[in-house]
C-alpha positions in Angstrom: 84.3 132.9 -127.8 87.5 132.6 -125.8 88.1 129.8 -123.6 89.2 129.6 -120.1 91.4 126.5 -118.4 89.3 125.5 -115.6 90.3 123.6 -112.4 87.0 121.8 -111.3 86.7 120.2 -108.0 85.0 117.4 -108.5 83.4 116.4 -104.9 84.7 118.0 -101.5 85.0 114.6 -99.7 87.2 113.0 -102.4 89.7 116.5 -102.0 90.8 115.8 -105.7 91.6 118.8 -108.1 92.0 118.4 -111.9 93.1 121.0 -114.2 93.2 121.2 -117.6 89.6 119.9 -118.3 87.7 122.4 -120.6 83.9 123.4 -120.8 82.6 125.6 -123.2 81.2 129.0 -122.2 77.5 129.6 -121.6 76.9 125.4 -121.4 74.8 124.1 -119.0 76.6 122.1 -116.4 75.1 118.3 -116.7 75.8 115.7 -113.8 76.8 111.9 -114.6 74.8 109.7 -112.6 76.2 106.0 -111.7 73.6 103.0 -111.4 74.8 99.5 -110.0 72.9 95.7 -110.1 73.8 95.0 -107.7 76.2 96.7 -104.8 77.8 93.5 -103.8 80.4 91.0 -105.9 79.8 87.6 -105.0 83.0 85.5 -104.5 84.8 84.9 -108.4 81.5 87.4 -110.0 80.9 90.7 -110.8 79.2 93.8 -110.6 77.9 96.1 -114.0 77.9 99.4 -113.6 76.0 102.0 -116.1 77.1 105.8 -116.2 74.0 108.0 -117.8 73.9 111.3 -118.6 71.1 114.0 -119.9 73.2 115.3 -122.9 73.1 113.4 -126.3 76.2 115.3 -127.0 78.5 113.0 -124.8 80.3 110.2 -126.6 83.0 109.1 -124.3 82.8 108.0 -121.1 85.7 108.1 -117.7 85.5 105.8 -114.8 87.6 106.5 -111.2 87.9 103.8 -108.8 89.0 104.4 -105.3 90.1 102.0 -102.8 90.4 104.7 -99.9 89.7 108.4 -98.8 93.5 109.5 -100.7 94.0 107.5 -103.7 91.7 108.0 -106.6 92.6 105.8 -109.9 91.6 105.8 -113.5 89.2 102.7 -114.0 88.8 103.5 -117.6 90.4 106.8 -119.5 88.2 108.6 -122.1 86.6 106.9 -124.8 85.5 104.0 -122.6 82.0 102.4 -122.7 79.1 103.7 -120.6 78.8 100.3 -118.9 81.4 98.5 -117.4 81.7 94.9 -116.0 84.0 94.9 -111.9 85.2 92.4 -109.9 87.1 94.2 -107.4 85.2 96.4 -104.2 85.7 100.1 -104.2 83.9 103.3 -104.8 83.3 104.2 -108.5 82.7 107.4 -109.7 81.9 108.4 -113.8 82.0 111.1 -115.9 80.6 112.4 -119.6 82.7 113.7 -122.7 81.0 115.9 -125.4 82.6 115.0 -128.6 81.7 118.8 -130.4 82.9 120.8 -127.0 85.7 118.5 -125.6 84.2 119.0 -122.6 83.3 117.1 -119.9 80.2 116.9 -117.3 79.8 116.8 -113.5 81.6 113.7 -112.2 78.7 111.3 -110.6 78.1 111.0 -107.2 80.1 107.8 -106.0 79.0 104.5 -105.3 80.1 101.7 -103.0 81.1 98.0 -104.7 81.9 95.6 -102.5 83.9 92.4 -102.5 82.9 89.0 -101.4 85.9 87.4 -100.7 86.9 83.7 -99.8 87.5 84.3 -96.2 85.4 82.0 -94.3 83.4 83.6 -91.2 82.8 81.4 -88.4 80.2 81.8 -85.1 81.6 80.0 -82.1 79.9 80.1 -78.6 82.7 80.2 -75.8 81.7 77.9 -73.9 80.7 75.6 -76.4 77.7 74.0 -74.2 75.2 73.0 -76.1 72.9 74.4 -73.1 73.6 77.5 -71.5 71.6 77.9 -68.0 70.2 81.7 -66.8 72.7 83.9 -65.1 75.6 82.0 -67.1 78.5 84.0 -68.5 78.9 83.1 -72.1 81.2 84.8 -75.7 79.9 84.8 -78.8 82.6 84.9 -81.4 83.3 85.7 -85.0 86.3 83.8 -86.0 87.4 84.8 -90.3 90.0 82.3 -91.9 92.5 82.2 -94.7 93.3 85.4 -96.9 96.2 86.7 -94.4 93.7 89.7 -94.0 93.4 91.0 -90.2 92.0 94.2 -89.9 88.3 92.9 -90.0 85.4 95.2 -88.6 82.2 92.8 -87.8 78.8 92.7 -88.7 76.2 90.3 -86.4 73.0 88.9 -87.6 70.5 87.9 -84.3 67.7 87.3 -82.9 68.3 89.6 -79.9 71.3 91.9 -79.4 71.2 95.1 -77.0 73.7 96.6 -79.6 75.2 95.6 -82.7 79.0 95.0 -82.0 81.8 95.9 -84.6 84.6 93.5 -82.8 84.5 90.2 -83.3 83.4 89.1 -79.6 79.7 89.4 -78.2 80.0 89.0 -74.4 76.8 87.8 -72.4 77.1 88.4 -68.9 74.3 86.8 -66.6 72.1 85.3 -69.9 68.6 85.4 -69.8 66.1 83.3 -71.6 65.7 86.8 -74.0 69.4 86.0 -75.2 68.1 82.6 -77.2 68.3 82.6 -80.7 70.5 82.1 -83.7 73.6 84.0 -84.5 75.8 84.9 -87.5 78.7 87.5 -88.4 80.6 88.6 -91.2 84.0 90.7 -91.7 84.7 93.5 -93.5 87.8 94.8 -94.0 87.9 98.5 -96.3 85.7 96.8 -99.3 85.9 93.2 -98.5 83.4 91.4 -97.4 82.9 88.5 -96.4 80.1 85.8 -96.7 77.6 85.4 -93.7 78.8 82.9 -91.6 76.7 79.9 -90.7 73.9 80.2 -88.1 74.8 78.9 -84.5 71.8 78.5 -82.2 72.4 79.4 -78.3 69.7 78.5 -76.2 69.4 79.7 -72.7 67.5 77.5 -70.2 65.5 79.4 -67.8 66.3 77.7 -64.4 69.4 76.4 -62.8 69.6 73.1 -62.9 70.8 71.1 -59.5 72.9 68.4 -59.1 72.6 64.8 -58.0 74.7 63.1 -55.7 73.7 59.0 -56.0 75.9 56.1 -53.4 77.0 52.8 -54.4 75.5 51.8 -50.9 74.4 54.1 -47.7 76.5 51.7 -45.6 80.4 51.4 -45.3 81.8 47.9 -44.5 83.7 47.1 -41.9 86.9 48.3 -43.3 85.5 49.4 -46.8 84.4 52.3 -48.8 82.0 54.4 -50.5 81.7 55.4 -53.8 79.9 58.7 -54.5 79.0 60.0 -58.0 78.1 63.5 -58.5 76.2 63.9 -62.1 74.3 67.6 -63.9 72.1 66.3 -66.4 73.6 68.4 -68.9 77.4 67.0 -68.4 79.3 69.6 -70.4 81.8 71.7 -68.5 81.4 70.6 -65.4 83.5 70.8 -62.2 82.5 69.5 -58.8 82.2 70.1 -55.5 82.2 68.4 -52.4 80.8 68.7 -48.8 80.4 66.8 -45.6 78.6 67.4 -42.4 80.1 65.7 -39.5 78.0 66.7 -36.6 76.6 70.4 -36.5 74.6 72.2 -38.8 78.0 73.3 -41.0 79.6 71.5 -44.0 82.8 71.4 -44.9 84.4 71.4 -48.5 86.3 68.1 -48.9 86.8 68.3 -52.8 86.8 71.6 -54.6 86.7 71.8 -58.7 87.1 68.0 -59.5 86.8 67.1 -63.0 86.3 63.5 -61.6 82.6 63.0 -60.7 83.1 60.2 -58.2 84.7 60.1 -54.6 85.4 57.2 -52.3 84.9 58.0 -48.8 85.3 56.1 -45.7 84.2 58.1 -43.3 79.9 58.5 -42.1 78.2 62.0 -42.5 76.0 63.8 -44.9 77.0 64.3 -48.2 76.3 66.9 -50.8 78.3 68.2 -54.3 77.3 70.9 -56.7 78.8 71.5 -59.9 80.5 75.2 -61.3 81.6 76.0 -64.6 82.6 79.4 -66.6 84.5 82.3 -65.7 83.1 83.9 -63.3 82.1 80.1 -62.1 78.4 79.5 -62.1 77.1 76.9 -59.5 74.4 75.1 -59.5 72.3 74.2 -56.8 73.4 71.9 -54.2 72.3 67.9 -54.3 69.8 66.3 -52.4 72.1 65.4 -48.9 72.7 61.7 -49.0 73.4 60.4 -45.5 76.4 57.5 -45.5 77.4 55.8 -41.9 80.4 53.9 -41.0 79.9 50.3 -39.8 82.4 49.2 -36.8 82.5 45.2 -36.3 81.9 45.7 -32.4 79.5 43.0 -31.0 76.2 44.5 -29.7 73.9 43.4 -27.0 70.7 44.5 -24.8 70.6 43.7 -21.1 68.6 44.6 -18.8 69.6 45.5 -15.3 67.4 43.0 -13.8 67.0 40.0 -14.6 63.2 39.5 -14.2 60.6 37.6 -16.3 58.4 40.5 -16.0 58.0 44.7 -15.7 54.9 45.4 -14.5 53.7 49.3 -15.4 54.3 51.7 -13.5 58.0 50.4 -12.6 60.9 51.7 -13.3 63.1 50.1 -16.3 67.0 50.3 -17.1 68.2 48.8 -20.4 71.7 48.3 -20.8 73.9 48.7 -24.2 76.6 46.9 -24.2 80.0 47.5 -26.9 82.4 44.7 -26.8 85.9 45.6 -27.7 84.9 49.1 -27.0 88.6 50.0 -25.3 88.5 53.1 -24.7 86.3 54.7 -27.3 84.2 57.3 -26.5 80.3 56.3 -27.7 77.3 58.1 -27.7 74.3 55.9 -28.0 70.9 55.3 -30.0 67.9 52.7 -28.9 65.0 51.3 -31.1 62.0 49.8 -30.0 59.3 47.7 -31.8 57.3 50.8 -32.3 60.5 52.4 -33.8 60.5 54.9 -31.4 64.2 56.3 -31.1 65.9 57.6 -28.3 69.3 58.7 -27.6 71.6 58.6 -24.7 75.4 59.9 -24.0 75.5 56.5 -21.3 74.9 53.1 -22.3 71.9 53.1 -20.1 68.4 54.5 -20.6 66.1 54.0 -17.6 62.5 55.1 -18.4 58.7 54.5 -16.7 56.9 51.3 -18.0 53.5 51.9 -19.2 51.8 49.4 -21.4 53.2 50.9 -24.7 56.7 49.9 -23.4 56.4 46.1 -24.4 58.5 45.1 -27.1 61.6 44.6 -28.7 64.7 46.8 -27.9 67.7 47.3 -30.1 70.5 49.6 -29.5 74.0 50.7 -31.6 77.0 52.4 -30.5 78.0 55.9 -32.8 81.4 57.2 -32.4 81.2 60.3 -30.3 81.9 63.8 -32.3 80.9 61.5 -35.4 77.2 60.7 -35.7 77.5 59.1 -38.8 80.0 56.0 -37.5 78.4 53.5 -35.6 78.4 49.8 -34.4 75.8 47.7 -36.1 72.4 47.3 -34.4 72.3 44.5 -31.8 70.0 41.6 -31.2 66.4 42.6 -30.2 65.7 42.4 -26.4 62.2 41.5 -25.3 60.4 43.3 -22.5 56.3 42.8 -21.6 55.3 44.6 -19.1 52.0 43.8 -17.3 49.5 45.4 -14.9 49.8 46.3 -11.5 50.0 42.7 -9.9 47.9 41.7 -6.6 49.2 39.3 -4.2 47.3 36.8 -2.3 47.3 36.4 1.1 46.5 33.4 3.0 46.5 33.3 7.3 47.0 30.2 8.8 44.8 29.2 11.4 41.8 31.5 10.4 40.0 30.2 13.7 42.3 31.4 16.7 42.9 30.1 20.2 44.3 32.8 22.6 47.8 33.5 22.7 48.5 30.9 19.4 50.5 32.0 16.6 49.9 33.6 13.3 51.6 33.0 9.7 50.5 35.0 7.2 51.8 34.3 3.1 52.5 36.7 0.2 51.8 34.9 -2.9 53.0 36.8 -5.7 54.2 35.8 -9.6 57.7 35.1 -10.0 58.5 35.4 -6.1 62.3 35.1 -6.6 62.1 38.1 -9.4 63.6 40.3 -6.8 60.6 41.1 -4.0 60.6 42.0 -0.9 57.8 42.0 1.1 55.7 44.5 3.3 53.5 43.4 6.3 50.5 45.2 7.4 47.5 45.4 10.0 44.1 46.0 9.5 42.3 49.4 11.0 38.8 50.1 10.9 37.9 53.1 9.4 34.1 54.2 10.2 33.7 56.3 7.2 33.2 54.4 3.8 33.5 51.0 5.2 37.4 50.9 5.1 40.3 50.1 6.7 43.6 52.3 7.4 47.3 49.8 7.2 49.5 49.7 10.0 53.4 48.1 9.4 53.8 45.3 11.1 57.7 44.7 13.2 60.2 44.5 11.6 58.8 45.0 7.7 59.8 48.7 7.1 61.8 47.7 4.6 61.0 44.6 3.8 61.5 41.1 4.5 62.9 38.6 1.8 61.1 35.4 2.7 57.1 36.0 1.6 55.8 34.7 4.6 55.4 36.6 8.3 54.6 35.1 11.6 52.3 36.5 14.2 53.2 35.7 17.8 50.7 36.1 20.5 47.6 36.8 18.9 44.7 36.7 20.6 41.9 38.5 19.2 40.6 38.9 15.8 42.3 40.9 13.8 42.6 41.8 10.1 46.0 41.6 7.6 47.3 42.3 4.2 50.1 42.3 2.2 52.1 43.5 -0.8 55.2 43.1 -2.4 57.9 45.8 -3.3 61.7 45.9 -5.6 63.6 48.2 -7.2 65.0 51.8 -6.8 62.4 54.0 -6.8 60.5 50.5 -4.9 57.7 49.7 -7.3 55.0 48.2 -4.6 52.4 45.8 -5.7 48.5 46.7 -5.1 47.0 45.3 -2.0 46.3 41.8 -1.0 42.2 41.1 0.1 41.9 41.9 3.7 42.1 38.5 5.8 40.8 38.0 9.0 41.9 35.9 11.4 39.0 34.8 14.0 39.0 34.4 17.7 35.9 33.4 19.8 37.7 35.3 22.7 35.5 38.2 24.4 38.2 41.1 25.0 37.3 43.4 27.9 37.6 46.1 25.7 35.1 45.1 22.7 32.7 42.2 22.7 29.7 41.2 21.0 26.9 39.3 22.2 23.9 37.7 20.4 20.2 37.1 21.8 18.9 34.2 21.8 22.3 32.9 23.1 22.8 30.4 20.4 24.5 29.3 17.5 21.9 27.5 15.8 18.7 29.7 14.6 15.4 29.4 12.6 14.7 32.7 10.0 11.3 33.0 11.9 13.2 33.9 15.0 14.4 37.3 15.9 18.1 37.8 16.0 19.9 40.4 17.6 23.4 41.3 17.9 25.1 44.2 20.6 28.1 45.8 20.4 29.6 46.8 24.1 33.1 48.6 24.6 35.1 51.5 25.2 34.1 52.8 22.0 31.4 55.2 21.6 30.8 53.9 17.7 30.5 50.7 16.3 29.2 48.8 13.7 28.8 44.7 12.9 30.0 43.2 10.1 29.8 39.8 8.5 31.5 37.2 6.2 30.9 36.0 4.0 28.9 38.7 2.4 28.6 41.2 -1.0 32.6 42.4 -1.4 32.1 45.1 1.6 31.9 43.2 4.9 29.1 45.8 6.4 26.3 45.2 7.9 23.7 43.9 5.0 20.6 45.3 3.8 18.5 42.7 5.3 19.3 43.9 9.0 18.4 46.7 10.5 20.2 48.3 13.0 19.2 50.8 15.8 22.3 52.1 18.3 24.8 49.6 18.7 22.2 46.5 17.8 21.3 44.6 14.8 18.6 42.9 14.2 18.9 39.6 11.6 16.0 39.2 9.7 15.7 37.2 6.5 14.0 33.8 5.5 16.6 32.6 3.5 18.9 30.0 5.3 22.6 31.1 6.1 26.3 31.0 7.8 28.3 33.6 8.6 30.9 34.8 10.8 30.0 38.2 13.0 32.0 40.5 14.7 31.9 44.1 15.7 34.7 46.8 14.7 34.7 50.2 16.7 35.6 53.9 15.9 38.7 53.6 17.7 39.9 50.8 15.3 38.8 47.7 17.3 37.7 44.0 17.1 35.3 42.3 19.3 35.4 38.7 19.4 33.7 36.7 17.0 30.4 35.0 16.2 29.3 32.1 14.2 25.4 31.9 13.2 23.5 29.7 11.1 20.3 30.4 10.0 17.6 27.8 9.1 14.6 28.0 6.9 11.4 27.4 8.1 11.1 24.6 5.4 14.2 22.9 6.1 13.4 22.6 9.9 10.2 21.2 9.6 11.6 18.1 7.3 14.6 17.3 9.5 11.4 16.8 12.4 9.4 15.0 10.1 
């Protein structure tokens, strides 16, 4: 049998011819197979690998080891061992020998060996925080040292990755909770491996967290300062932020990107901070607003624009704020009361409407105009009571009149010097309701400072009463009592008449009074009697006449009041008991 030089290509992807290798004719082709324990060296170890083939007739044994896609080396040249012992990474390929034929057997398919080198992989989280909150931008890195290698491609390990990376940088933009977990990496570089790097945990906390702002004090000194400190509860990376509101509903930044978590400020207003970290920065949420104010060492006092003991409700009350050493600073103003109800005023006057809920204690400060948040301290309480409605008392002097003597009536009211003025009236029957309509007297439209009034001329009976007035709007007192002043005179135009014609009478005796004037109605009234001065339920009364009858014994004054708002002149009867008339006989 002849033979033939063959040139056998051994695998298209390695794109290796050798010639020169001979198979006998009419053999059956046989393919060398390669078997590994293990496809990986660990660092200083080794890897055995076993070439086996289906023909008993092979005795020697090649090995090729290639370190890339075009250089392919001799491991071992014929006659080596079926098994061989590597420490280096590649792709190993084998082949057979037949000892009768010299010829050799399909070259096996190859297998991969790799190296574990001493490079050292490392996982670092960029930023290093040891808490990363949601929406946060954060690297995961795979950092390999020593070995002077640099062309690494990357394998990842982790609990949750959208892809599996090749570089050596994992970027997280806007984490989620889902991107918690442990991480590790390891480099590759042609047959080199690496070991698996340590495991670094990230953990992504699932809301943002907000920042506290906390004061030395709430209250600047005269002269002084504030200290603010800004804190995140997790500290790490932080930069911060500060606002102020002056006056408004706006801040404005003061501070922007501070790695110093405290401020000193000497100016009032609300306060706030926030803290950012990262690239792009991530805020958190802004603090709780802390309000500071700014003390001045002005003095402070309540007044009140009068000077009275006493508001009664109903009057009208102006309480004065006064700044010393104010100059010519422009102040805005805010009031307390006892029932801490605050009011505020652009003058240093509030003037309100006393009601009973206005007694109490009044306190006022001065804050700097444009700036809420400076202000003076508070003063010294000022204490207001306000009363009722007061009623004077009126007193006429003589009650009993002779004609043509003179009148003075007096206002008696509490505290008269507390700024009253006076107001004189007459009395005017009113038919309806038993009333009587007032009439100013001379000369008292507006008033008269002295509380008492004289009468000149009077010479009928007549009826007064008073009140007292002050202040602007004029508060005015209620109404004296009505007091009558008597006169025994009969006026042609009204008089009153009794029957019998007496002033002494017994209750068994029949008692009329009549009513005569220009007045078509008129009605007889008494005193002293039940609050009304009418006519009283034990008389009767028929036209213009009533008739006394009663047995109990009294004294009273009568007189007779018309339609057209007149007096008669008037009576005195005493009544006696039966019983009480019979002992003075006996």
């Amino acid at each position: 049998m002849g033979h033939t030089f063959l040139c056998v290509l051994s695998f298209c992807w390695l794109n290796i011819l050798f010639c020169g290798e001979t198979q006998a004719v009419g053999e059956t082709e046989v393919k060398a197979t390669v078997t590994a324990d293990r496809t990986v060296i660990p660092a200083g170890g080794s890897v055995t690998l076993t070439c086996s083939v289906q023909d008993r007739t092979v005795f020697k044994y090649d090995w090729f080891r290639q370190t890339s896609t075009s250089n392919k080396d001799f491991y071992k040249k014929a006659g080596g061992s079926n098994r061989v012992s590597v420490s280096q990474g590649g792709i190993y390929i084998c082949r057979g020998l037949r000892k009768e034929t010299q010829s050799i057997t399909i070259e096996s398919d190859p297998v991969t060996i790799l190296e574990t080198v001493p490079d050292e992989a490392t996982v670092t989280l960029q930023p290093n925080w040891p808490l990363i909150y949601r929406g946060e931008t954060i690297t995961v890195r795979c950092e390999i040292q020593g070995g002077g290698r640099t062309e690494w491609t990357y394998e990842w390990k982790a609990d949750k990755l959208d892809r599996r990376p090749t570089h050596n940088e994992y970027r997280i933009t806007a984490a989620t909770e889902s991107d918690s977990g442990k991480y590790s990496c390891q480099g590759r570089n042609d047959y080199l491996l690496t070991e698996w790097s340590k495991v670094v945990t990230l953990t992504v906390a699932a809301d943002r967290p907000r920042a506290t702002v906390r004061p030395g004090t709430t209250t600047i000194p005269v002269g002084g300062s504030v200290t603010l400190t800004c804190s995140v509860d997790d500290s790490d990376g932080w930069k911060y932020d500060w606002f102020r509101r002056n006056s408004g509903y706006t801040f404005d930044q003061i501070k922007t990107e501070s790695t110093d978590r405290e401020i000193r400020v000497s100016k009032g207003g609300i306060y706030r901070c926030r803290g950012g970290r990262g690239k792009p920065v991530f805020y958190t949420y802004s603090s709780v607003d802390v309000t500071i104010e700014r003390t001045f060492s002005n003095m402070v006092t309540v007044t009140q624009q009068h000077d009275w003991p006493q508001i009664f409700s109903g009057e009208t009350i102006t309480v004065r704020c006064e700044i010393q050493g104010a100059g010519d600073t422009e102040w805005d103003y805010e009031w307390r009361t006892t029932r801490s109800i605050t009011h505020r005023t652009h003058v240093n006057i509030w003037t309100f409407t006393a009601s009973g809920s206005s007694s109490g204690d009044y306190m006022c400060k001065g804050r700097l105009r444009g700036d809420w948040y400076s202000s003076t301290k508070w003063s010294e309480a000022t204490t207001v009571t306000v009363s009722h409605q007061p009623q004077p008392v009126l007193t006429v002097s003589p009650s009993w009149l002779s004609p043509g003597a003179s009148v003075t009536l007096n206002c008696e009211v509490e505290h008269p010097s507390a700024g009253w003025r006076f107001y004189w009236y007459k009395a005017v029957p009113k038919l309806s309701g038993d009333s009587y309509s007032y009439e100013l007297l001379p000369g008292s439209s507006s008033g008269t400072e002295q509380d008492s009034y004289m009468v000149h001329g009077q010479t009928h009976t007549a009826g007064y009463v008073c009140r007292a007035g002050r202040g602007d709007p004029v508060f005015y007192t209620q109404y004296s009592e009505l007091k009558l002043v008597w006169s025994a005179d009969v006026d042609p135009a009204a008089s009153l008449t009794v029957s019998p014609d007496r002033v002494q009478h017994f209750t068994s005796d029949s008692v009329s009074l009549s009513c005569e004037g220009n007045s078509a109605e008129w009605r007889v009234r008494r005193f002293p009697e039940d609050r009304s001065l009418s006519c009283p339920t034990w008389t009767s009364m028929t036209g213009s006449t009533c008739k006394i009858s009663t047995s109990q014994s009294s004294a009273a004054v009568y007189w007779c009041e018309s339609g057209s708002g007149e007096f008669s002149n008037s009576v005195n009867i005493t009544l006696h008991a039966c019983c009480e008339d019979l002992q003075q006989l006996i």
